[in-house]
C-alpha positions as CSV (number, residue, x, y, z in Angstrom):
1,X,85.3,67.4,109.9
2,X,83.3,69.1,112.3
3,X,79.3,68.9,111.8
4,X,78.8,72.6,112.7
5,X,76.8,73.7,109.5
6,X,76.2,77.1,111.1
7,X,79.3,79.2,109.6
8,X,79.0,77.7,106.4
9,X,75.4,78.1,106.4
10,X,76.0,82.1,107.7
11,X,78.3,82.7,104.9
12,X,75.2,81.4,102.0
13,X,72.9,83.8,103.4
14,X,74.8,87.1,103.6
15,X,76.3,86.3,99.8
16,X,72.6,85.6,98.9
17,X,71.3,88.6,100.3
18,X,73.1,90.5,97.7
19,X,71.4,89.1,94.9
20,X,68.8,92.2,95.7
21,X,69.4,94.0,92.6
22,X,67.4,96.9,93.5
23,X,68.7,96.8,96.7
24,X,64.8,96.5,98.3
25,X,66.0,94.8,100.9
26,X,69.1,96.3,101.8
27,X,69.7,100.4,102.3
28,X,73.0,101.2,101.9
29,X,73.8,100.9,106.2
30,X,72.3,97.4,105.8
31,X,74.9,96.5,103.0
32,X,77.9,97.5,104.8
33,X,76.8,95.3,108.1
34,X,76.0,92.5,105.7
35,X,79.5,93.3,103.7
36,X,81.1,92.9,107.6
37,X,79.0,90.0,108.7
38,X,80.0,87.8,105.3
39,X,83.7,89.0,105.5
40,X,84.0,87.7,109.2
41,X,81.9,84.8,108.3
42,X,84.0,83.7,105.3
43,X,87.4,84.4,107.8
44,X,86.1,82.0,110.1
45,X,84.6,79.1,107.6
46,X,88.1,79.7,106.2
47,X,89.9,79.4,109.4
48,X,87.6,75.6,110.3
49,X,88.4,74.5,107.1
50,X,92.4,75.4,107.9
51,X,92.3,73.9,111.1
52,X,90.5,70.8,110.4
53,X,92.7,67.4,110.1
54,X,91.7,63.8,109.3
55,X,91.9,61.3,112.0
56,X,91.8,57.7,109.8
57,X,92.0,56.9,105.8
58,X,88.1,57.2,105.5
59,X,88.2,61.0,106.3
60,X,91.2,61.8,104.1
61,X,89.2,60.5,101.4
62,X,85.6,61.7,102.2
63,X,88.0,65.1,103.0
64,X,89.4,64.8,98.8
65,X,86.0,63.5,97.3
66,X,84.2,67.1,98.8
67,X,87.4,68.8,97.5
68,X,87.6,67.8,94.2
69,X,83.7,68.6,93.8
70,X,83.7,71.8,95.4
71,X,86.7,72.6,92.8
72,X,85.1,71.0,89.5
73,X,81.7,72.8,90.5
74,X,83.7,76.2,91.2
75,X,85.5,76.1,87.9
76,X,82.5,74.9,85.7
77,X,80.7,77.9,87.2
78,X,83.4,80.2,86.7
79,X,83.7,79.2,82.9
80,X,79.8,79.3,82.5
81,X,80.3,82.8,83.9
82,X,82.6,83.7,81.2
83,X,81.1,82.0,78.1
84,X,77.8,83.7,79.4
85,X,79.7,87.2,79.2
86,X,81.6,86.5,75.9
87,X,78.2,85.6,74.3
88,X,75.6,88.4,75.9
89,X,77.7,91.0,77.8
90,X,80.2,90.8,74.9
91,X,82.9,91.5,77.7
92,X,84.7,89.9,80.1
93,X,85.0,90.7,83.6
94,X,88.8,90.5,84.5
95,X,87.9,89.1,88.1
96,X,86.6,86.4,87.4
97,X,89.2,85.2,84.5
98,X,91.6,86.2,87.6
99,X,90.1,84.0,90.5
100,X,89.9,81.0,87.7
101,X,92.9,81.2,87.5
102,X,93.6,81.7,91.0
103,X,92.0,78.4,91.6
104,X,94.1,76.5,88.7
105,X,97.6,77.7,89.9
106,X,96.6,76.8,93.5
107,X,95.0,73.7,92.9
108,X,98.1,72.4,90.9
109,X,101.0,74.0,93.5
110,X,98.8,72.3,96.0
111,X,99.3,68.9,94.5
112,X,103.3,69.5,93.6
113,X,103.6,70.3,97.7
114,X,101.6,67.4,98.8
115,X,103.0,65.0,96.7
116,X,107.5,66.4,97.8
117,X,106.0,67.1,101.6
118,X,102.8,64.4,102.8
């Protein structure tokens, strides 16, 4: 895995500068550069992690111990999303029930192709 925290650390600040909810910070040209900067951010972070392969045993498994936490972290959130919009908002945002789901399907077809093609 390459050390290079930059794009990651590129594609965390754009997404956090839109937790303005006022939008102080941002007038509407600034959003739409930001928009284009975190899309072609998250292209590329996308693009590293792609690309990246495992030289020995130790980095397949440091690779599938980040993995597994990034996923059980993503879907804990997701569901702590939903729960918080079933018991306040009283409605649930589609998207998000979508991209869980997104990340179940692809998490388990994932597994069925390693295990018939690695």
């Amino acid at each position: 895995m390459k050390k290079d925290i930059s794009v990651p650390l590129i594609v965390m600040i754009t997404a956090l500068a839109f937790l303005d909810p006022f939008m102080y910070l941002m007038p509407s040209m600034m959003v739409s550069f930001v928009l284009g900067i975190l899309m072609i951010a998250t292209v590329v972070y996308g693009l590293i992690i792609f690309k990246e392969n495992a030289q020995d045993e130790r980095e397949v498994a440091v690779r599938a111990f980040a993995d597994r936490h990034a996923g059980l972290v993503g879907t804990i959130g997701l569901v702590l999303v939903i729960v918080y919009q079933v018991l306040v908002v009283h409605h649930v945002d589609a998207v998000i029930v979508l991209i869980l789901l997104a990340m179940l399907i692809t998490k388990y077809v994932a597994h069925v192709y390693a295990e018939k093609h690695l």
